[in-house]
LOPA-950914 format. One line per field, with one value per residue (C-alpha): residue in one letter; residue number from 1; x, y, z. Coordinates in steps of 0.25 Angstrom, whole numbers. Layout:
N
residuo: A; ... .
num: NUM; ... .
east: X; ... .
north: Y; ... .
up: Z; ... .
REM end
This chain:
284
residuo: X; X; X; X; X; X; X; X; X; X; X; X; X; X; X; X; X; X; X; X; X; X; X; X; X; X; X; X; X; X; X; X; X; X; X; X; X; X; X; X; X; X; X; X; X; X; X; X; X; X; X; X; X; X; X; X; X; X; X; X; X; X; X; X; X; X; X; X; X; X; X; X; X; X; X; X; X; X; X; X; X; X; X; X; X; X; X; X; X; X; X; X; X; X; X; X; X; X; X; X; X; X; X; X; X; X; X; X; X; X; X; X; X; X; X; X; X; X; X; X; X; X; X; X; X; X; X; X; X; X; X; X; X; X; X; X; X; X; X; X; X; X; X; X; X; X; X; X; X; X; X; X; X; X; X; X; X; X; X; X; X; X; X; X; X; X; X; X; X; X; X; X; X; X; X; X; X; X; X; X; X; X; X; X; X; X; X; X; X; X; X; X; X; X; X; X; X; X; X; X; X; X; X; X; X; X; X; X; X; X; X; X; X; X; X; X; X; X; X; X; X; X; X; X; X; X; X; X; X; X; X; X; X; X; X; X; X; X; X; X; X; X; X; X; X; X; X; X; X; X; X; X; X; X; X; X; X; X; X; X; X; X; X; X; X; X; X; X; X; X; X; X; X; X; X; X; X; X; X; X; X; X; X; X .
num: 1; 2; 3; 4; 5; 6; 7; 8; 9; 10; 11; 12; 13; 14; 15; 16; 17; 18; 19; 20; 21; 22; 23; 24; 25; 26; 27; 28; 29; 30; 31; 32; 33; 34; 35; 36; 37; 38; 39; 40; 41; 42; 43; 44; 45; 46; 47; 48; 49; 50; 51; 52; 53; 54; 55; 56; 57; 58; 59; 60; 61; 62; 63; 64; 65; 66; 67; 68; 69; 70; 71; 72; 73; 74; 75; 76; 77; 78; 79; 80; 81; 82; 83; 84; 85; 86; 87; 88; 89; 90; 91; 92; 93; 94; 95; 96; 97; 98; 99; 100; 101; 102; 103; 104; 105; 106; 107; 108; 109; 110; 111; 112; 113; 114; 115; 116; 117; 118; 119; 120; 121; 122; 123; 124; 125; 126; 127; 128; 129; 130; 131; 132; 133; 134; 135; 136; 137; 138; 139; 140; 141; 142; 143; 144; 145; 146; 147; 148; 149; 150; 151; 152; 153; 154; 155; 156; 157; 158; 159; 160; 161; 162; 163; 164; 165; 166; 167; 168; 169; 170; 171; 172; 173; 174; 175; 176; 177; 178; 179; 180; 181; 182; 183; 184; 185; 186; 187; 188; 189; 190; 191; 192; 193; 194; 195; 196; 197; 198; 199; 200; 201; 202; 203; 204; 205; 206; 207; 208; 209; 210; 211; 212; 213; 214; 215; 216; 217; 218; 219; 220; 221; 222; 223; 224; 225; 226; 227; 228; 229; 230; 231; 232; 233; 234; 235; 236; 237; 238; 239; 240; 241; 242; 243; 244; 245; 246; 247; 248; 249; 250; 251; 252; 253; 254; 255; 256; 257; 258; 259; 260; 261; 262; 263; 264; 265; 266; 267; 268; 269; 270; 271; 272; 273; 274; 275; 276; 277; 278; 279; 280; 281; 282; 283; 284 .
east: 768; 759; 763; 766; 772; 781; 785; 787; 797; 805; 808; 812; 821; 826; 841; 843; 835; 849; 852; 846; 841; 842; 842; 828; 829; 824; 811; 806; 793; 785; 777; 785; 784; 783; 797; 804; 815; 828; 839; 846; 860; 864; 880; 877; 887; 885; 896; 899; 904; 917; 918; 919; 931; 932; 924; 911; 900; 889; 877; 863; 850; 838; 823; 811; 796; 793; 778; 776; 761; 751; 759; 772; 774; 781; 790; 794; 799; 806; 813; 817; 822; 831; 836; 841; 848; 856; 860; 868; 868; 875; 861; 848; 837; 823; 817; 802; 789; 788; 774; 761; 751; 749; 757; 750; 762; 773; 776; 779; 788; 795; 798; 804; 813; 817; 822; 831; 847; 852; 855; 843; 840; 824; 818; 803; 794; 778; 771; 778; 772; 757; 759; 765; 780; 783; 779; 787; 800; 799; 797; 807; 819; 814; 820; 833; 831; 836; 824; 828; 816; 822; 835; 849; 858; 873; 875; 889; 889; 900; 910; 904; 894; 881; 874; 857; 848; 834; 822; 807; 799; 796; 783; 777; 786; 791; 806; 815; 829; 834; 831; 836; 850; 852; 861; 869; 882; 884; 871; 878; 885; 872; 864; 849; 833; 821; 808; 802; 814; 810; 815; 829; 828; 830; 840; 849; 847; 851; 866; 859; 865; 860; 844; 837; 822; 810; 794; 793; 791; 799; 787; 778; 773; 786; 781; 793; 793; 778; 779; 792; 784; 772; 780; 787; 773; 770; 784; 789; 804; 811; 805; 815; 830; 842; 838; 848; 839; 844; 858; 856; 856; 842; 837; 824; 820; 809; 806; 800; 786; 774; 761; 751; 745; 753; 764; 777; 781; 793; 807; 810; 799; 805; 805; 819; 830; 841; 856; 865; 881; 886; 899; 907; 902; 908; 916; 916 .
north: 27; 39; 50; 60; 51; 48; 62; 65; 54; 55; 72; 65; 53; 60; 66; 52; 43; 35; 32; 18; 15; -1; -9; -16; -30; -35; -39; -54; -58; -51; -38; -27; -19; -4; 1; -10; -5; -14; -5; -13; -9; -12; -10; -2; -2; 12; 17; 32; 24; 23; 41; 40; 32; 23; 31; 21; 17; 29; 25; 28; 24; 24; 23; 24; 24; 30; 32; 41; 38; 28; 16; 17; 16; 27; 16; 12; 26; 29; 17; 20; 33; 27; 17; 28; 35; 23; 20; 34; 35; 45; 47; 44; 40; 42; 36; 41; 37; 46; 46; 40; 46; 62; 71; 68; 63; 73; 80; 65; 62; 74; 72; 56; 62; 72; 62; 54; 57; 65; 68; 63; 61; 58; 55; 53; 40; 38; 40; 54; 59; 52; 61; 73; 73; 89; 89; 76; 83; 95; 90; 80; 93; 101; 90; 92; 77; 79; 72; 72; 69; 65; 72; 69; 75; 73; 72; 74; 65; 65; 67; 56; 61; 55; 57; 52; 52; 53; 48; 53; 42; 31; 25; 38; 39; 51; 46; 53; 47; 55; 66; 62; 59; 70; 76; 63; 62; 48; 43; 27; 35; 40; 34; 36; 36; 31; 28; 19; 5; 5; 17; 9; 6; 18; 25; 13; 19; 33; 27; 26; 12; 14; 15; 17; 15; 11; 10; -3; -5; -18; -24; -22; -35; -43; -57; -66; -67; -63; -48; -47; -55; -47; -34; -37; -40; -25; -20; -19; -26; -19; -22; -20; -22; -21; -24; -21; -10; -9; -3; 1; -5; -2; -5; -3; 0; -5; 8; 10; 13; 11; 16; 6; -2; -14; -20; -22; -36; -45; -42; -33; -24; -19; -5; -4; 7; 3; 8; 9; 9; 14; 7; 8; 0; 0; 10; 26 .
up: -470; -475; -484; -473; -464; -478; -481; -466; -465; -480; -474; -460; -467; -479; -473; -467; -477; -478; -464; -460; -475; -478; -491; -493; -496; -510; -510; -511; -522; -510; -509; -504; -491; -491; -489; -496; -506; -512; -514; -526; -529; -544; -550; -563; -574; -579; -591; -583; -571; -577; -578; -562; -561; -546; -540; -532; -540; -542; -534; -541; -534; -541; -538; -546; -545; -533; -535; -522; -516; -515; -523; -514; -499; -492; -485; -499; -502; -490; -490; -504; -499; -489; -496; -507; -496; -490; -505; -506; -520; -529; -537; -534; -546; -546; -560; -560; -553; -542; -539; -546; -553; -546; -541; -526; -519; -525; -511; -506; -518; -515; -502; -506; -515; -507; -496; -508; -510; -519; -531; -539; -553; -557; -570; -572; -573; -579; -566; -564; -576; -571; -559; -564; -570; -569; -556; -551; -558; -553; -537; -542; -547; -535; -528; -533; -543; -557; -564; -578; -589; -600; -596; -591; -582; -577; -561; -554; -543; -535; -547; -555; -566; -571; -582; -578; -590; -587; -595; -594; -592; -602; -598; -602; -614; -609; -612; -619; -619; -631; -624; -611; -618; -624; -616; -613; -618; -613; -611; -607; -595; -590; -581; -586; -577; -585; -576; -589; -590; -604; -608; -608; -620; -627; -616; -621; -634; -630; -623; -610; -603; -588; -587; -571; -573; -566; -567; -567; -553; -555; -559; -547; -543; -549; -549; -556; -571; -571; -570; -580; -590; -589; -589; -601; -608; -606; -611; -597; -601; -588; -576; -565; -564; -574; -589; -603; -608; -623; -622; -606; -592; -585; -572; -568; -552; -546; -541; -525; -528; -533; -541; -541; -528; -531; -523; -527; -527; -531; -529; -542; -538; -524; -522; -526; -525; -536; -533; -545; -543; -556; -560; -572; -586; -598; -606; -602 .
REM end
């Protein structure tokens, strides 16, 4: 599908993405197909579960690393689009990587997240600031997408309240999580959106306890024990998955795209939207 036949059919699907979406199966040690996305749905303890009573779990989806253009197959992203539909959650994420390295395929972008569910929080990843980070956040708030850069906001959502704490991206050491906290007054009831897995370990250091992060593309080419073990070499310790960061609970997404001319193979590098069901942990 070419770029115009794309953003002709996300305005046709956008006010019915949800009717007719599937769940993609989970991919085998295999290249993947365009279009292929595993929606995986995980049960989070979370500590401000407990403030909203017996009321259903709250419903966060996530998805990460876009990279809109050449490196990710419009299937892929409409797919994803469905899939986040059909999921109904109370809150989608976006954790960075929108596009590559320019600016060239903003308009496209735009018209991706315009067709997602609302409300949405953004926070930024490295390639955004290779292709232009202002411009990225502005289309991003003109959208009606919190995007919070070393920031944090409280969201009513349906009576419930959450606290999201979002940090700048890491891999370009623009993290800032004392910043980000500082207007956190319980920062282990919050639920906290870094592009970079490795900023972790000081978000546990700041009281944070529940990390979304993404980059790592869930290895790329996940060939097993190979690619952990030559990840770990480079410093990479969080490739995909759930890990005890320090003091906080951290998944990181495989994310839907790509920005390099490799495919994605292996099972922990499917395109992947992640559903988190926010159920009560520990004391209040």
């Amino acid at each position: 599908m070419d770029r115009r036949k794309f953003l002709r059919h996300l305005a046709m699907t956008a006010a019915g993405a949800s009717v007719g979406a599937g769940v993609a199966v989970a991919g085998d040690a295999h290249a993947h197909p365009a279009g292929l996305v595993t929606q995986r749905i995980h049960q989070a303890p979370f500590r401000g579960a407990r403030l909203w009573g017996q009321r259903p779990p709250l419903r966060v989806a996530q998805l990460s690393d876009i990279h809109v253009g050449w490196g990710t197959a419009p299937e892929t992203l409409l797919q994803a689009q469905r899939l986040v539909h059909a999921a109904r959650p109370d809150l989608l994420v976006l954790t960075g990587d929108y596009l590559n390295n320019s600016l060239s395929e903003l308009d496209a972008l735009e018209a991706w997240v315009a067709s997602l569910p609302r409300p949405i929080v953004a926070t930024l990843g490295n390639h955004d600031h290779y292709s232009g980070a202002l411009a990225i956040r502005r289309m991003l708030e003109k959208q009606g997408v919190i995007t919070l850069v070393n920031e944090s906001t409280v969201l009513d959502l349906g009576s419930r309240q959450l606290t999201v704490v979002g940090l700048d991206d890491g891999f370009t050491h623009r993290d800032d999580p004392e910043l980000a906290f500082a207007h956190v007054a319980r920062p282990d009831q919050a639920l906290v959106l870094s592009h970079e897995p490795r900023t972790a370990d000081l978000i546990g250091l700041h009281g944070g306890r529940l990390v979304l992060s993404g980059h790592t593309h869930g290895g790329q080419v996940a060939l097993p024990g190979l690619t952990a073990t030559l990840t770990r070499l480079v410093g990479m310790r969080y490739l995909a998955g759930w890990y005890q960061a320090g003091d906080s609970q951290l998944y990181v997404n495989a994310g839907i795209g790509t920005s390099v001319r490799l495919p994605r193979f292996g099972q922990q590098a499917t395109p992947e939207l992640a559903v988190f069901e926010l159920v009560a942990a520990g004391p209040v």
